[in-house]
LUMTI-884491 format. One record per residue (C-alpha): residue in three letters; x, y, z. Coordinates in steps of 0.1 Angstrom, whole numbers, plus 2048, in hexadecimal, padded with zeros to 3 digits. Example, Ala and Ser with C-alpha at 12.3 -4.5 7.8 and 13.67 -1.06 7.14 Angstrom:
ALA87B7D384E
SER8897F5847
***
This chain:
UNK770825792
UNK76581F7B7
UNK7798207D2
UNK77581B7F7
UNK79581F80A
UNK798823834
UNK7BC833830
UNK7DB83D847
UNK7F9852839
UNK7EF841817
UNK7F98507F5
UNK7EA8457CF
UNK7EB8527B3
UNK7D0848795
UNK7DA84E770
UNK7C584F754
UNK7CE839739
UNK7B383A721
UNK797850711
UNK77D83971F
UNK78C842740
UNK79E82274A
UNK7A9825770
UNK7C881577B
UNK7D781879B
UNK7FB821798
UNK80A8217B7
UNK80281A7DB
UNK81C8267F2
UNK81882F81E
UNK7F981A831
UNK7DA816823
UNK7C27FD831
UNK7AF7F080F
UNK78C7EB811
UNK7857EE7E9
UNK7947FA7CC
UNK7837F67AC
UNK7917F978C
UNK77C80076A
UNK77880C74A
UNK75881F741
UNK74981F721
UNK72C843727
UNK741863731
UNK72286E742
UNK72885375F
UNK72E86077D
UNK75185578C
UNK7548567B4
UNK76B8737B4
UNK7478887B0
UNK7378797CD
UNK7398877EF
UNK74786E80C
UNK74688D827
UNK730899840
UNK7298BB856
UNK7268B787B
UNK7158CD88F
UNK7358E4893
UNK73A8E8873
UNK7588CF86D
UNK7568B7852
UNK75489185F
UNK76387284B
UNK73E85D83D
UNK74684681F
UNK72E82A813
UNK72C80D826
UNK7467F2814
UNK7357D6804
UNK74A7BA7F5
UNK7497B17D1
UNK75679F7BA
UNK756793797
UNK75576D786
UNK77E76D789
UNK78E76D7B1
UNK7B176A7B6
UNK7BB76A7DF
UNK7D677C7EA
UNK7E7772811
UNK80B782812
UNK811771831
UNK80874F82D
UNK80474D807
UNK81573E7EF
UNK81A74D7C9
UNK81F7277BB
UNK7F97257CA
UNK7DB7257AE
UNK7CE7497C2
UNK7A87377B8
UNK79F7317DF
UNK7A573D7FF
UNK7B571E80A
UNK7D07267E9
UNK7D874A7ED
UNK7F675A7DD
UNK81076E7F1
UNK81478B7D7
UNK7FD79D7C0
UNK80779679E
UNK80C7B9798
UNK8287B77B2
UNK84C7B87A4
UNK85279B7BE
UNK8357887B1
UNK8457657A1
UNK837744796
UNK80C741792
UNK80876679F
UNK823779789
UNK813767769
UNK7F276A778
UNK7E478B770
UNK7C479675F
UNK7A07A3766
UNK79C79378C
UNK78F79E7AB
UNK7AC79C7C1
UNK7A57957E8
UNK7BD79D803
UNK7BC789823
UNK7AF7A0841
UNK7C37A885B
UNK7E77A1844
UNK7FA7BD83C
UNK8077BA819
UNK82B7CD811
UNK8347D27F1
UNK8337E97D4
UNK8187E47B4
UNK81B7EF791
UNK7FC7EB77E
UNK7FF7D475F
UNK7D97CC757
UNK7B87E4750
UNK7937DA758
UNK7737D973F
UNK7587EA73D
UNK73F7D3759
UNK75F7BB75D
UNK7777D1778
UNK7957C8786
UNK7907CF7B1
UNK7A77CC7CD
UNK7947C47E9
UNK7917AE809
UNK772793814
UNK76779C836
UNK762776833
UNK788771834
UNK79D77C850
UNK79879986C
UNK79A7B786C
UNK7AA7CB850
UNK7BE7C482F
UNK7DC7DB82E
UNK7F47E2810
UNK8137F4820
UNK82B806805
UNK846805825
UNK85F7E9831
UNK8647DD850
UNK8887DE860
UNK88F7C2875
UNK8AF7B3885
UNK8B67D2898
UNK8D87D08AD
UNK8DE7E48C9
UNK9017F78CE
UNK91380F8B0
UNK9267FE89A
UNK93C81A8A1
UNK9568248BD
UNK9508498B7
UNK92D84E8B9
UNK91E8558DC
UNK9098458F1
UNK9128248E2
UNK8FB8118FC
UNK8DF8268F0
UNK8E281E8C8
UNK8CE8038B7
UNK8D67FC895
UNK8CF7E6876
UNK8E17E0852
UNK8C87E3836
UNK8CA7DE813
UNK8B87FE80A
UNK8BE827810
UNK89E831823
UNK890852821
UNK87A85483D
UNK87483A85E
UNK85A835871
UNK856822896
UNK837814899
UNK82F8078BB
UNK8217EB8CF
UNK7FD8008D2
UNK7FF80E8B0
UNK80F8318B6
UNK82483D897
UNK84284E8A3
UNK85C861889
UNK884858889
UNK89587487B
UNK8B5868864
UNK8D386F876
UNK8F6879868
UNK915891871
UNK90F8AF87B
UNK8EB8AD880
UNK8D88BE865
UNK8B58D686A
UNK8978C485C
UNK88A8D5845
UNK87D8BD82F
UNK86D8A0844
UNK867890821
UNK88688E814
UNK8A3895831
UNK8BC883819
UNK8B58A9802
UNK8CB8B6815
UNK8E68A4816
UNK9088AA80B
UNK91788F7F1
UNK9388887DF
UNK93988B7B7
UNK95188C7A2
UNK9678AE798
***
């Protein structure tokens, strides 16, 4: 397997499926800006995977500096394009101009993209951020991989896949007469319990909300505040 990530609070996690050491990427959850992710089966347990090579450097100080291979774009005979913010999953996926707005291992995936899965090279659109969640349904071949990557050829800048939603509609005031400050309290209704929530400004500067509740609690676990909460069950 070869991979070639640029990442930011990013977690993955890689399982093993087979003896021949089929890769397939589980889970992509945080920021990560993809540059290439390359999933294969090999057929000679001598090969060397890219978990033994060494993408770090030592500076002159001692510190070890960031220096992974320079990204080169392949792909193999099969391209589906992927554009979640002007695609379209009824789309063929063949062509830039046709991209789909979900990968098809997206639980959101439907028509052409959730039936069209397989041994592709899959190319995000630069300079989209793509939000959504991917559960692996498909393994590569040996010399026929299955890669998520992006065409420097299509779009700016970098393709992003984002495990996090963004809350929108935000209303300022409490919704209740109790809490103070009331001028100073934004809020929004969502359809989910969060765990965590991040600001991210105009300039790029993440900022951390803490989850507030009655009394206010120490945070202990940054992770998982919810942890330690209190909750009715039954007696």
């Amino acid at each position: 397997m070869h991979t070639k990530l640029k990442c930011r609070f990013q977690k993955f996690t890689i399982i093993d499926h087979q003896e021949n050491g089929v890769l397939r990427l589980a889970r992509i959850l945080g920021l990560a800006i993809i540059s290439l992710v390359t999933f294969s089966a090999e057929t000679n347990s001598a090969s060397r995977w890219s978990w033994q090579d060494s993408y770090a450097g030592v500076d002159a100080k001692g510190d070890l500096t960031w220096k992974p291979p320079p990204f080169v774009f392949e792909q193999s005979g099969s391209v589906r394009h992927i554009d979640f913010a002007s695609g379209d999953d009824a789309n063929s996926g063949e062509a830039p101009e046709t991209p789909w707005k979900h990968h098809p291992w997206d639980p959101s995936a439907a028509g052409k993209s959730a039936t069209g899965a397989g041994v592709h090279t899959y190319v995000f659109k630069r300079g989209v951020v793509y939000r959504g969640r991917l559960v692996v349904k498909d393994a590569g071949q040996a010399g026929q991989p299955i890669r998520l990557t992006s065409d420097p050829a299509w779009g700016t800048g970098e393709a992003v896949l984002c495990g996090s939603e963004v809350v929108k509609n935000w209303t300022k005031g409490a919704g209740h007469k109790d809490i103070p400050a009331l001028e100073k309290v934004w809020r929004a209704d969502l359809d989910f319990a969060p765990r965590s929530i991040w600001n991210v400004g105009k300039e790029g500067a993440i900022l951390r909300i803490p989850l507030a509740r009655t009394p206010n609690w120490k945070d202990s676990n940054p992770d998982d505040v919810k942890s330690e909460w209190w909750a009715y069950g039954a007696f």
